[in-house]
C-alpha positions in Angstrom: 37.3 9.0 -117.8 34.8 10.6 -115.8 33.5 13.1 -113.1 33.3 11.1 -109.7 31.6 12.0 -106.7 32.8 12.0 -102.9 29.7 11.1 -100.8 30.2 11.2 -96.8 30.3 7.5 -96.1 28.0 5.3 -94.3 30.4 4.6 -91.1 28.1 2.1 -89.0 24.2 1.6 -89.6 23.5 3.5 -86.6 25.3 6.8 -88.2 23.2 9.0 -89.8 25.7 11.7 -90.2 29.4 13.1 -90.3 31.4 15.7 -89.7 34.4 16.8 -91.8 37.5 17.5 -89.5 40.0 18.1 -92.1 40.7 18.0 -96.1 44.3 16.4 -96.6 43.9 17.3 -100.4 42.7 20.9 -101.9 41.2 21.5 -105.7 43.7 20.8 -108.2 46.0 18.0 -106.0 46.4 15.1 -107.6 45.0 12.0 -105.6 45.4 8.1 -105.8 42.7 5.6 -105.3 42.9 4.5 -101.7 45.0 7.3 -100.8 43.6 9.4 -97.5 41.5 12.1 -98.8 39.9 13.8 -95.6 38.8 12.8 -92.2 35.7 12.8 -90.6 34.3 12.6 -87.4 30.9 10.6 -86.4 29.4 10.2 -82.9 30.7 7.2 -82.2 34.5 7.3 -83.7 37.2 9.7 -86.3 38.2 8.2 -89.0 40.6 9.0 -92.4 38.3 8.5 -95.9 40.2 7.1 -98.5 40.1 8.5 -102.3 37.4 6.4 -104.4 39.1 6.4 -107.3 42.4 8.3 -108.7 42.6 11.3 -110.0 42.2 15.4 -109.9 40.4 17.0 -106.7 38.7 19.9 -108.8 36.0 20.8 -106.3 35.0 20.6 -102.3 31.3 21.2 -102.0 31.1 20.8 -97.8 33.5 22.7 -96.3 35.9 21.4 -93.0 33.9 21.3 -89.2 30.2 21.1 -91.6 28.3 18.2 -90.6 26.1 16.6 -93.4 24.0 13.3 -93.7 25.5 10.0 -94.8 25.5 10.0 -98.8 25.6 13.5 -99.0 28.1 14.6 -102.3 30.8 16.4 -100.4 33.6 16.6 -103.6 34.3 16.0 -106.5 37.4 14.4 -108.3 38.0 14.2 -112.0 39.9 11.2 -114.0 40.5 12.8 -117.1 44.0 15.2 -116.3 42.3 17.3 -119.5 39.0 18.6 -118.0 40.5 18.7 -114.3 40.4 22.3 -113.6 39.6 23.3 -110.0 37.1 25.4 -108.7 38.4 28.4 -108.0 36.6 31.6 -105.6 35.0 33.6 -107.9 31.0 35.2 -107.9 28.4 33.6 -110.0 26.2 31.5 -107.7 22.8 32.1 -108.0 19.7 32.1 -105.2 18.4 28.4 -105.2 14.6 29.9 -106.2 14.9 28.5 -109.1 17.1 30.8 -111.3 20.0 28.2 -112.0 22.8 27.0 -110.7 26.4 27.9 -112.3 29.5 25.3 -112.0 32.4 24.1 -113.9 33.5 21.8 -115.2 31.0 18.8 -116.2 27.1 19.0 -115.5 27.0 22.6 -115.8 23.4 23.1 -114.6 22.3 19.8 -113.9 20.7 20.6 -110.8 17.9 22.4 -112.2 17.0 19.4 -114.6 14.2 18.2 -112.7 12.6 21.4 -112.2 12.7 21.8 -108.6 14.4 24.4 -106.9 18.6 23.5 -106.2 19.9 24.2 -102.7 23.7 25.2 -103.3 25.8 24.5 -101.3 29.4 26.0 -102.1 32.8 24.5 -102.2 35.8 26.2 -99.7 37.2 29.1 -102.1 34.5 28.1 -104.6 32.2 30.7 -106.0 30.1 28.0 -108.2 26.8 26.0 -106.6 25.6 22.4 -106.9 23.0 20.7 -106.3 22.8 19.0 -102.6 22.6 15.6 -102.3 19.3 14.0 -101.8 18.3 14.2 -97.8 21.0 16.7 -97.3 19.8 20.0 -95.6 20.6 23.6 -96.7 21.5 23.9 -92.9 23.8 21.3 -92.9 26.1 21.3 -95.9 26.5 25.1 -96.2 28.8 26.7 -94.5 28.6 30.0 -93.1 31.8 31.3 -95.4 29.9 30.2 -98.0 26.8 32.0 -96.8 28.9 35.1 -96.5 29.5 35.8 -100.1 25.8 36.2 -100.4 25.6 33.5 -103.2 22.4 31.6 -101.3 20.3 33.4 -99.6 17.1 31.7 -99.4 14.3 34.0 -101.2 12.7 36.4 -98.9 15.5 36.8 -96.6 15.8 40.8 -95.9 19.7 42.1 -95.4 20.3 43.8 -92.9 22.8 47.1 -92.0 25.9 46.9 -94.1 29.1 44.5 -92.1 25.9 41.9 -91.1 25.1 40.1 -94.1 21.2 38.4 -94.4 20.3 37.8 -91.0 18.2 34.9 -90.3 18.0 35.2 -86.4 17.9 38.1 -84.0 20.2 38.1 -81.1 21.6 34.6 -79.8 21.9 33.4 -76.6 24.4 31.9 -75.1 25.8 28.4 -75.9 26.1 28.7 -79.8 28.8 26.9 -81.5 31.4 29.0 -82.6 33.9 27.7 -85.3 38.1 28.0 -84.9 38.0 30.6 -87.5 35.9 33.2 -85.7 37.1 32.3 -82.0 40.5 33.0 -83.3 39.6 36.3 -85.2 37.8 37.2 -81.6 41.0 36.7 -80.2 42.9 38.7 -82.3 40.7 41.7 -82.0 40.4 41.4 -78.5 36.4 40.8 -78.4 35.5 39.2 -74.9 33.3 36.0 -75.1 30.5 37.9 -73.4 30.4 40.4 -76.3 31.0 37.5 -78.9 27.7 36.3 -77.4 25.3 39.0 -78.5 26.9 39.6 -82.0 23.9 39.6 -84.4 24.6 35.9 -85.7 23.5 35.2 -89.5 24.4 31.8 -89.8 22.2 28.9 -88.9 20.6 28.8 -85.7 22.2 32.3 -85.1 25.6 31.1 -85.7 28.1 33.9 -86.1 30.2 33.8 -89.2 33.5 35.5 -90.5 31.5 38.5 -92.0 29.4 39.3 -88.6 32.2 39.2 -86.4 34.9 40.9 -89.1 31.5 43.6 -89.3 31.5 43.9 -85.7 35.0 44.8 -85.0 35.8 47.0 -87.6 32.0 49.3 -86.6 33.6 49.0 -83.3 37.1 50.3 -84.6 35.2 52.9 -86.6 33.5 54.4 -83.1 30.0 53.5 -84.7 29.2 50.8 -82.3 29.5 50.3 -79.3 29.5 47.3 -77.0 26.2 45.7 -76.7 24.6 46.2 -72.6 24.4 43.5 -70.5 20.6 42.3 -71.1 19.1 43.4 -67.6 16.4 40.9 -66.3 12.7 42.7 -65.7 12.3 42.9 -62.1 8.7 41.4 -62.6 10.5 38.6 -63.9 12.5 37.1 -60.6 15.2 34.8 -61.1 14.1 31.4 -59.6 15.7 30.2 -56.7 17.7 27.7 -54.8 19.2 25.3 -57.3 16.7 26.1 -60.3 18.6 29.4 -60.4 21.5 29.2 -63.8 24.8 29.6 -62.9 26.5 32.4 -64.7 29.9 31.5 -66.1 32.8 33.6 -65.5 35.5 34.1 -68.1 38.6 36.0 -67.7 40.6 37.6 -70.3 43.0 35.5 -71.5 40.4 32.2 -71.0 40.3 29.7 -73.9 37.2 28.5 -75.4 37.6 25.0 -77.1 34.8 23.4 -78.9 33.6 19.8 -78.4 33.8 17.7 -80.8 31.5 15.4 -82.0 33.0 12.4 -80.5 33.5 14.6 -77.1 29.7 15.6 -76.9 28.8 12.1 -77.7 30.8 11.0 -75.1 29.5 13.4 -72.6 25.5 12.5 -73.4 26.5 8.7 -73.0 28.1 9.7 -69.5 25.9 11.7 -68.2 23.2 9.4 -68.9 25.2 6.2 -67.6 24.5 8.0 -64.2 21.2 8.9 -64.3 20.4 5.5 -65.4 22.5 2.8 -63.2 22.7 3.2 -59.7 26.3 2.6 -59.6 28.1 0.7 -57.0 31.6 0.1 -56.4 33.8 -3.1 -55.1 37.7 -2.4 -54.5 39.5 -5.5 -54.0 43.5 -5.9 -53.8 45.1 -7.8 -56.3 48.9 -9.6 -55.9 49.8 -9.4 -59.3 53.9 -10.6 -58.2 53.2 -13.6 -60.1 51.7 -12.0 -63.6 54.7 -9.5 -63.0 57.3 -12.4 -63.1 55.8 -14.4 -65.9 55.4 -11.0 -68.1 59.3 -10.6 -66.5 60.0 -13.7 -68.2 58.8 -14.5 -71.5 59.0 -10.4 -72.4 62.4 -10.6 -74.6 61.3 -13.5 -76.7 57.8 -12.3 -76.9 58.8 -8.5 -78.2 61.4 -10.8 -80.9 58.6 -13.0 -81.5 55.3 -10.8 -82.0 56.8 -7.4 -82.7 55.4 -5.4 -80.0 55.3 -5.6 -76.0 54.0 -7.8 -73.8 51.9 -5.5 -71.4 49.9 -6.4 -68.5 46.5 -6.4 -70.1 46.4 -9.2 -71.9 46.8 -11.3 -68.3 43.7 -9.0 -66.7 41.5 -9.8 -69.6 42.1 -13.5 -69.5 40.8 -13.6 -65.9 37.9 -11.5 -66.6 37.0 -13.7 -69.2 37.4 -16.7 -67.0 35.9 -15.1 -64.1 32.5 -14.1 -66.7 32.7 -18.4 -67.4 31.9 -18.4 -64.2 29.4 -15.5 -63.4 28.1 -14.9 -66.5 25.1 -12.6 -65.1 27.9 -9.8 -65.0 28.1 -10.3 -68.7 24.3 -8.9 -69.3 22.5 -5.1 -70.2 19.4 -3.9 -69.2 16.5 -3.5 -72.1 13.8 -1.7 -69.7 12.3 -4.8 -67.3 14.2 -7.5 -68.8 18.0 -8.4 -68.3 19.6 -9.6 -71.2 22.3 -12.1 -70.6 24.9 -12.4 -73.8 26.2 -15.7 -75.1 29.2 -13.8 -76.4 31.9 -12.1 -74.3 33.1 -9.2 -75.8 35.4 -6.6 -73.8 36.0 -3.3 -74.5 38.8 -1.6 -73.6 39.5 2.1 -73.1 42.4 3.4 -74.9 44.1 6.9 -74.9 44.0 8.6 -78.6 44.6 12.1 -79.0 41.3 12.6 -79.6 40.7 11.4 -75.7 39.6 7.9 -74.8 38.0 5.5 -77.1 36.9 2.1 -76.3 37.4 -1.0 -79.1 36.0 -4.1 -78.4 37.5 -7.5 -78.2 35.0 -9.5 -80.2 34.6 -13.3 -78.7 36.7 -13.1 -76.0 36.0 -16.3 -74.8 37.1 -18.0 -77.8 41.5 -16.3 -77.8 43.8 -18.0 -75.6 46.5 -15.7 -73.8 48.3 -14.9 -76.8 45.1 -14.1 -79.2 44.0 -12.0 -76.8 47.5 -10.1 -76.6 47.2 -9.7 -80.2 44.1 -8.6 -80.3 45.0 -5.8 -77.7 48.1 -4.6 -80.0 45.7 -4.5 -83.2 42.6 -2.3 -81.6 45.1 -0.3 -79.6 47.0 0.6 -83.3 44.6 1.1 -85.3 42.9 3.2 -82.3 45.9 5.9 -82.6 46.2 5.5 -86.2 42.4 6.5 -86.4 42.1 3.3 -88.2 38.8 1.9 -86.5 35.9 1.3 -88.3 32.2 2.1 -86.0 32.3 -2.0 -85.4 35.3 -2.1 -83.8 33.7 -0.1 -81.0 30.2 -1.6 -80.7 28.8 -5.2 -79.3 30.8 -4.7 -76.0 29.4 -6.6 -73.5 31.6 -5.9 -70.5 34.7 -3.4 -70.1 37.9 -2.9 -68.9 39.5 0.4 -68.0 43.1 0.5 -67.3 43.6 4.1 -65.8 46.8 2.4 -63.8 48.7 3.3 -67.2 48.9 6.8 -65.7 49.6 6.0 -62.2 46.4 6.4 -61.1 46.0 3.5 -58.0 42.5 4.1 -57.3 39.7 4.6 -59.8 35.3 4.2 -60.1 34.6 4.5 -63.5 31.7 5.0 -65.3 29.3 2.4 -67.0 29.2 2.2 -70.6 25.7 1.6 -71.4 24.1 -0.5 -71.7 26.3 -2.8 -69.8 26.0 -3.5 -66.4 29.5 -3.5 -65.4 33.1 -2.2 -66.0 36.4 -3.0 -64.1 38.6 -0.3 -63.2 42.6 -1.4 -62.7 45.0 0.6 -60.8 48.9 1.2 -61.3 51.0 -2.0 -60.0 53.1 -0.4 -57.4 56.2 -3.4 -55.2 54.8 -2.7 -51.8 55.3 -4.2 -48.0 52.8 -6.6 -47.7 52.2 -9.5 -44.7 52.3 -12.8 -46.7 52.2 -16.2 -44.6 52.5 -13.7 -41.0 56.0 -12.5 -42.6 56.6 -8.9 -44.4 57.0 -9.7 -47.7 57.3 -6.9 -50.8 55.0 -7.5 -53.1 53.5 -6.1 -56.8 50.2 -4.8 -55.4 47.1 -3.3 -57.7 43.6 -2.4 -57.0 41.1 -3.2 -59.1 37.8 -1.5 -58.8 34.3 -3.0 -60.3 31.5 -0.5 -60.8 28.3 -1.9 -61.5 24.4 -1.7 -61.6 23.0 -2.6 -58.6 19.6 -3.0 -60.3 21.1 -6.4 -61.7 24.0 -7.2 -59.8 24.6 -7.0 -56.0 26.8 -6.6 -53.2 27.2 -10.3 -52.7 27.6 -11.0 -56.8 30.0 -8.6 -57.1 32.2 -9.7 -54.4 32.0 -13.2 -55.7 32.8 -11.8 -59.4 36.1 -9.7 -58.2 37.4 -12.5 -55.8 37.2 -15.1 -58.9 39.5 -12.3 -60.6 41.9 -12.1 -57.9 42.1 -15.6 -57.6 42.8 -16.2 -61.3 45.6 -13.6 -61.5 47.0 -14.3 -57.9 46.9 -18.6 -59.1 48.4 -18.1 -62.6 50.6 -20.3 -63.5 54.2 -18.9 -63.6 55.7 -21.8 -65.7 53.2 -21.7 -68.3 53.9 -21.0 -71.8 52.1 -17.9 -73.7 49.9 -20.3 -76.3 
């Protein structure tokens, strides 16, 4: 029987850190080994964190939407049902210059047994501190509703007026992060997101917290404050002009204001610099797919008996892709500064729609899954992707993707490069159209696919070649083959 610690896991050997999206369990629930604990969120993927063991949750030391290094003790869960009593709110905290820290349960001021100073870092509801976990920063596993109850302020911090708590910044700028709790409360109260922007924030970085914003409204209430002035630029200081000048953003009442998350912003940075660095290009080319469509017509029935899920059209555009890289296997290359890599392994990554937007898993060894590998390969990343059951290496190693945006009708597309590939291949909806087919009007089902690529690698001429092998593999399939 024993006190166990819940570490943030190390999700990939690239992450360094995680964010806590959500505790499934609070102090006192009972939890089995195994059993979905929390989820977290790292820049590359979400993910649900099992339960190390079984047993009582009596503590949560990093609070939901904190982000804290890898290792970092982030709970704690107790096997013996006898000393299991949860941490409840409650003062006793003390400053982490060196006076102690208080906690329950087992290891009752433990951190202070090496003699250097603990950082606490508080539990949600918790009033007791402990220790942080080596590598973990004050800044990073405290939350600011921890910070509010004045329980760790770092020594020499000076409080301010009464409703502001210890203020560690002056007046923020705009662009701070501000959490669900307090852009609700703003909300509530009515406080425009140009006033929210010049609250005195006492939380890191000038983050505003429950206590400045609650201080704010009810000084406002009270007739003591008023709203802050619009800072007025110096007229010896000009705003720059042309396109240096910073666009103002304009908010009306009744706008929204939703956070990133982590997985968002990544996503965003890895965009944004896929266009500055690749000179993208794009080939359209029209695909027949009325052969595809009648095969998939077919075999669907005993497939869906057979397998348990749906044949879909993706499995078919992957195997030519793959066949089509056999052939041109320059597209299946990145870019390390001068030198062009070109992999032995073909590995596609697909986009697929999650709630939490679109994720890509990667089909490892492509080249080595006939049709019906591949179609179960497909099935299992695009499960486990909306069961936020991936794991960070199902969505590295891709060497080339696939983006099928036709899913939601969309005919044309030119998307973006994941880095550092050097291509991706954009399909469109397959729409029956009238089409002229051996000088006769014939209706046909008709796609466009759409390759976007670097034109630092490949060219106009290779990427014709490339898109035209993938026409000609779908368009020449063999109708009366069997899926193997």
């Amino acid at each position: 029987m024993a006190r166990i610690e819940v570490v943030m896991p190390q999700m990939g050997e690239s992450i360094a850190e995680g964010t806590i999206v959500k505790w499934l369990k609070q102090p006192g629930d009972a939890v089995k080994q195994d059993e979905t604990l929390l989820e977290i969120s790292t820049d590359k993927v979400d993910s649900e964190i099992p339960s190390p063991a079984s047993g009582i949750l009596v503590e949560i030391v990093v609070k939901e939407q904190a982000t804290v290094p890898v290792q970092t003790v982030i709970a704690y869960l107790e096997t013996d049902a006898a000393k299991a009593v949860p941490v409840m709110e409650g003062p006793g905290a003390t400053s982490p210059t060196g006076a102690g820290v208080q906690s329950s349960g087992a290891g009752a001021g433990s951190a202070q047994a090496s003699g250097t100073p603990a950082t606490v870092a508080q539990s949600p509801g918790a009033g007791a501190g402990r220790a942080q976990a080596p590598g973990a920063s004050a800044a990073s596993v405290q939350s600011p509703e921890a910070r509010d109850a004045g329980s760790a302020r770092p020594a020499g911090t000076d409080a301010t007026t009464a409703g502001q708590g210890t203020a560690t910044t002056g007046v923020a700028g705009k662009g701070r992060f501000y959490s669900p709790l307090v852009l609700s409360i703003a909300r509530t109260e009515g406080v425009q997101m140009d006033e929210l922007e010049r609250i005195l924030g006492t939380g890191d970085g000038g983050r505003v917290t429950k206590k400045d914003i609650l201080g704010y409204v009810q000084a406002r209430k009270s007739g003591t404050l008023a709203p802050p002035p619009r800072p007025v630029q110096p007229a010896s200081a000009p705003q720059p002009p042309g396109p240096q000048a910073k666009t103002v953003p304009v908010r009306s009442q009744g706008d929204q204001v939703i956070p990133m998350t982590n997985v968002q912003q990544k996503m965003a940075q890895h965009m944004v610099n896929s266009i500055h660095t690749s000179p993208h290009v794009a080939a359209i080319h029209e695909v027949d797919m009325t052969v595809v469509a009648k095969h998939r017509a077919a075999h669907a029935a005993v497939f869906e008996r057979s397998e348990g899920f749906k044949l879909t059209y993706t499995p078919y555009i992957i195997d030519a892709v793959v066949r089509a890289i056999k052939k041109y296997p320059l597209i299946n290359s990145s870019v390390e500064g001068t030198t062009i890599v070109r992999k032995s392994a073909i590995n596609i990554g697909m986009a697929v729609a999650s709630e939490n937007g679109l994720i890509v898993p990667v089909i490892k060894h492509a080249e080595e899954k006939s049709l019906l590998g591949i179609a179960r390969a497909v099935h299992d990343l695009a499960e486990r992707t909306r069961g936020r059951k991936l794991t960070p290496d199902d969505i590295q190693g891709g060497t080339f993707t696939l983006s099928n945006y036709g899913v939601f009708g969309t005919v044309f597309g030119t998307p973006i490069i994941s880095q550092p590939q050097i291509a991706i291949l954009g399909t469109g909806a397959i729409v029956k159209r009238p089409v002229v087919v051996n000088d006769a009007i014939a209706i046909r089902s008709i796609a466009y696919f759409t390759l976007s690529f670097d034109h630092r690698v490949v060219d106009g001429m290779l990427g014709g070649m490339f898109m035209d092998a993938i026409v000609k593999n779908l368009e020449g399939f063999d109708a009366e083959s069997e899926i193997k």
